[in-house]
N, CA and C atoms as a LAMMPS dump frame, in Angstrom:
ITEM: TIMESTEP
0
ITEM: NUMBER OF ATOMS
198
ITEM: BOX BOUNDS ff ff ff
-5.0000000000000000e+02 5.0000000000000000e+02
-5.0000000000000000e+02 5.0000000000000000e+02
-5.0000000000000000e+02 5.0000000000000000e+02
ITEM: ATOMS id mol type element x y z
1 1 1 N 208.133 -244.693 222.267
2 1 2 C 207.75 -245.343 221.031
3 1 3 C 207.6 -246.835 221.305
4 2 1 N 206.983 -247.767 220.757
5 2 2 C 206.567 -249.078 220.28
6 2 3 C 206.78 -249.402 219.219
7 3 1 N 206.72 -250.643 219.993
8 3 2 C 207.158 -251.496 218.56
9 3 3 C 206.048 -252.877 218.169
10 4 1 N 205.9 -252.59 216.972
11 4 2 C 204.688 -253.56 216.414
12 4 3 C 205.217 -254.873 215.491
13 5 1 N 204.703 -256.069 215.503
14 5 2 C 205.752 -256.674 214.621
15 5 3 C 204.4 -256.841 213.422
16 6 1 N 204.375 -257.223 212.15
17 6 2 C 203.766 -257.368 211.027
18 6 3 C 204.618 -258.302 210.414
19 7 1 N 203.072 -259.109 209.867
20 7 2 C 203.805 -260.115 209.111
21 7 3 C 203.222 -259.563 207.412
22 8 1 N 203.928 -260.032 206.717
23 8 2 C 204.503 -259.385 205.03
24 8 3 C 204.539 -261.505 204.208
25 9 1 N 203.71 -260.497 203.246
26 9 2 C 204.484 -262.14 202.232
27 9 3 C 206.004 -261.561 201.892
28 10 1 N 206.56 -262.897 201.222
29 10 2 C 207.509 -262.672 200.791
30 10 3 C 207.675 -261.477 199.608
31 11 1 N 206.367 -261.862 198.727
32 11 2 C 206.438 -259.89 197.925
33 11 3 C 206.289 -258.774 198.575
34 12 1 N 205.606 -258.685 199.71
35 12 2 C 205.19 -257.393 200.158
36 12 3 C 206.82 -257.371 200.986
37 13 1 N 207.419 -258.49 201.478
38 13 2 C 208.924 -258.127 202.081
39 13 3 C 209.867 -257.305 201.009
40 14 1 N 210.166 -257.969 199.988
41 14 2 C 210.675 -257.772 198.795
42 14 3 C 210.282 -256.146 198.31
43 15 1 N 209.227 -255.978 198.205
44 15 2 C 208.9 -254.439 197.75
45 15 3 C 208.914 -253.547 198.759
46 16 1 N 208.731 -253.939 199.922
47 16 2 C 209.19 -252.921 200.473
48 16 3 C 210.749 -252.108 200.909
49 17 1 N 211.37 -253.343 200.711
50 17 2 C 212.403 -252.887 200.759
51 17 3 C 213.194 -252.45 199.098
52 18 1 N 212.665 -252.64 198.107
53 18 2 C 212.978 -252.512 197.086
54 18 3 C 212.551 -250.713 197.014
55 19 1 N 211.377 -250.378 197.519
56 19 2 C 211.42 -249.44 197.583
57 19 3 C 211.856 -248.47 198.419
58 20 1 N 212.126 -248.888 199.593
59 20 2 C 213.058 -248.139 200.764
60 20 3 C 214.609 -248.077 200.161
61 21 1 N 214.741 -248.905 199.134
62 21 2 C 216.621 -248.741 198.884
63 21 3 C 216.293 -247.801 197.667
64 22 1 N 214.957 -248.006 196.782
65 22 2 C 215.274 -246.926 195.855
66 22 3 C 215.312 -245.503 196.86
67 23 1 N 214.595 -245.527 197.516
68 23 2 C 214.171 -243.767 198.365
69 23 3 C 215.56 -243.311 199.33
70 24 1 N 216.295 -244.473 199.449
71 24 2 C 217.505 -244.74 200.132
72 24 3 C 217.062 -243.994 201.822
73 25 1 N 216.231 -244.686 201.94
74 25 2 C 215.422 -244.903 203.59
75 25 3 C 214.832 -246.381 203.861
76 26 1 N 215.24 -246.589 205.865
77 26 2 C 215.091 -247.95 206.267
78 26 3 C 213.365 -248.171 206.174
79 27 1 N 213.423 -249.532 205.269
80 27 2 C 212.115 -249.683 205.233
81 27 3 C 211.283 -249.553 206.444
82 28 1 N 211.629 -249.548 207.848
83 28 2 C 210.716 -249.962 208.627
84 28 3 C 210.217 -248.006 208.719
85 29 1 N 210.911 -246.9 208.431
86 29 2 C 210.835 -246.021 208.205
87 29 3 C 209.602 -245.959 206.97
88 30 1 N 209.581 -246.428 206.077
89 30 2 C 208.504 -246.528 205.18
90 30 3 C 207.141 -247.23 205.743
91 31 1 N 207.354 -248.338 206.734
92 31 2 C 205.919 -248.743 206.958
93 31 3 C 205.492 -248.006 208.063
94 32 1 N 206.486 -247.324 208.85
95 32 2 C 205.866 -246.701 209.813
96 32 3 C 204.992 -244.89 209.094
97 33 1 N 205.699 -244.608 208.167
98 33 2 C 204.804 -243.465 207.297
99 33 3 C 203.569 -243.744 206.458
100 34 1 N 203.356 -245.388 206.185
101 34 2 C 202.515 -245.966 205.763
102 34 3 C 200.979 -245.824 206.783
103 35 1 N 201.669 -246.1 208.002
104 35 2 C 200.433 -246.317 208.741
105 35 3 C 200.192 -244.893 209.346
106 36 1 N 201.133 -244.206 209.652
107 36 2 C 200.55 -242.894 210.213
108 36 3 C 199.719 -242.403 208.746
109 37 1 N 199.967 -242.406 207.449
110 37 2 C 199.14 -241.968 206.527
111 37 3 C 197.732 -242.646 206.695
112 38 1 N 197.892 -243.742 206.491
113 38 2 C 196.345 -244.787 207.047
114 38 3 C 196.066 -244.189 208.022
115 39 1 N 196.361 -243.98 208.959
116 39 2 C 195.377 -243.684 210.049
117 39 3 C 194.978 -241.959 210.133
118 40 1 N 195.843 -241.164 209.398
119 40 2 C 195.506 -239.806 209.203
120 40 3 C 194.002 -240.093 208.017
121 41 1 N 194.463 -240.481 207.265
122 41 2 C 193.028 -240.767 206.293
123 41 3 C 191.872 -241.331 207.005
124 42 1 N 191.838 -242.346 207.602
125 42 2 C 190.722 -242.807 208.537
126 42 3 C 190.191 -242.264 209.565
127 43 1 N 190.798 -241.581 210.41
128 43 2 C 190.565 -240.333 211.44
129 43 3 C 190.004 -239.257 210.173
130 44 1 N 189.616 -238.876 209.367
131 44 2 C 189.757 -237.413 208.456
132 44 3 C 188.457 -237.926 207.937
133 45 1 N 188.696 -239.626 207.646
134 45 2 C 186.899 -239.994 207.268
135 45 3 C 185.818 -240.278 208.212
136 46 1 N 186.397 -240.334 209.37
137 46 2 C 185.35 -240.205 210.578
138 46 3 C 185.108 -239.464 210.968
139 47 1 N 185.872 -238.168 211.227
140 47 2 C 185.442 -236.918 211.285
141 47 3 C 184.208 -236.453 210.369
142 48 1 N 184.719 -236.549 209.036
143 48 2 C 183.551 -236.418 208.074
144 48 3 C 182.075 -236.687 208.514
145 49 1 N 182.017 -238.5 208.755
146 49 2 C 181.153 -239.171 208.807
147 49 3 C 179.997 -238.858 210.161
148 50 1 N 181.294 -238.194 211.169
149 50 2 C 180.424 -237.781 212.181
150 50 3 C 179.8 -236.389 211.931
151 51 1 N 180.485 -235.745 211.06
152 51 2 C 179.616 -234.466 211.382
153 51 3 C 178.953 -234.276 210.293
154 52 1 N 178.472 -235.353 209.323
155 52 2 C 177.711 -235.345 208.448
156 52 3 C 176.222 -236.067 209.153
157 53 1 N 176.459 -237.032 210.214
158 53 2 C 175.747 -237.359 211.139
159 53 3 C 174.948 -236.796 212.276
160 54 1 N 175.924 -235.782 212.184
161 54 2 C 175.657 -234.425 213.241
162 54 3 C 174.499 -233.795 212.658
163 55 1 N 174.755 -233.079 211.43
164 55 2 C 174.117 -232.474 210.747
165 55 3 C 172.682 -233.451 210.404
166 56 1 N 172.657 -234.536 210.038
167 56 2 C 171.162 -235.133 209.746
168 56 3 C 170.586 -235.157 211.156
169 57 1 N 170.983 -235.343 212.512
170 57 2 C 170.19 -235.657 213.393
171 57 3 C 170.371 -234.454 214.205
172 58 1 N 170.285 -233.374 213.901
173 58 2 C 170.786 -231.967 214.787
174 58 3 C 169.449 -231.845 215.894
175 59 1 N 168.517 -231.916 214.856
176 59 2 C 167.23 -231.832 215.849
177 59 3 C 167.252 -232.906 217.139
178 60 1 N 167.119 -233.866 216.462
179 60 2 C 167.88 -235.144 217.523
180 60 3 C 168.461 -234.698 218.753
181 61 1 N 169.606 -234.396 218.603
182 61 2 C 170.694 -233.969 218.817
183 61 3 C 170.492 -232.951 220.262
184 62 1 N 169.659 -232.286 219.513
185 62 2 C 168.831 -230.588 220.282
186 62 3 C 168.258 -231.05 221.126
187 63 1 N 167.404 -232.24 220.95
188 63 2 C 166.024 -232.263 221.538
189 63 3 C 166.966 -233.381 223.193
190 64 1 N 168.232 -234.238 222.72
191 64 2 C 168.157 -235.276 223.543
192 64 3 C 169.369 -234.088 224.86
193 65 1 N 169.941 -232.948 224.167
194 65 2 C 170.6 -231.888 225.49
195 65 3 C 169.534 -231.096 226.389
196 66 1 N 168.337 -231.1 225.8
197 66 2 C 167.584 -230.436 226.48
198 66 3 C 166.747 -230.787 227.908
């Protein structure tokens, strides 16, 4: 594992830990589920994007394996 440092305003410090003591989990536990969610969503929209890409240029696609 790694370690990343992030910088936070003083609200985004404040809420996050406001909400890690309500969930009664260490905030850095919360930003690290933060970003694996971000990046599960962004990987899930590129997938999309590519095989919606796929699909418009298939012929493309066909013609440039051949």
């Amino acid at each position: 594992m790694h370690e990343l440092t992030i910088i936070l305003t003083d609200a985004e410090r404040d809420a996050l830990h406001d909400l890690a003591d309500a969930q009664d989990r260490a905030a850095e536990e919360l930003a690290h589920d933060a970003v694996h969610h971000y990046l599960r969503v962004q990987n899930d929209r590129l997938e999309a994007l590519a095989g919606r890409l796929a699909q418009q240029h298939a012929g493309l696609l066909r013609r440039l394996g051949e």
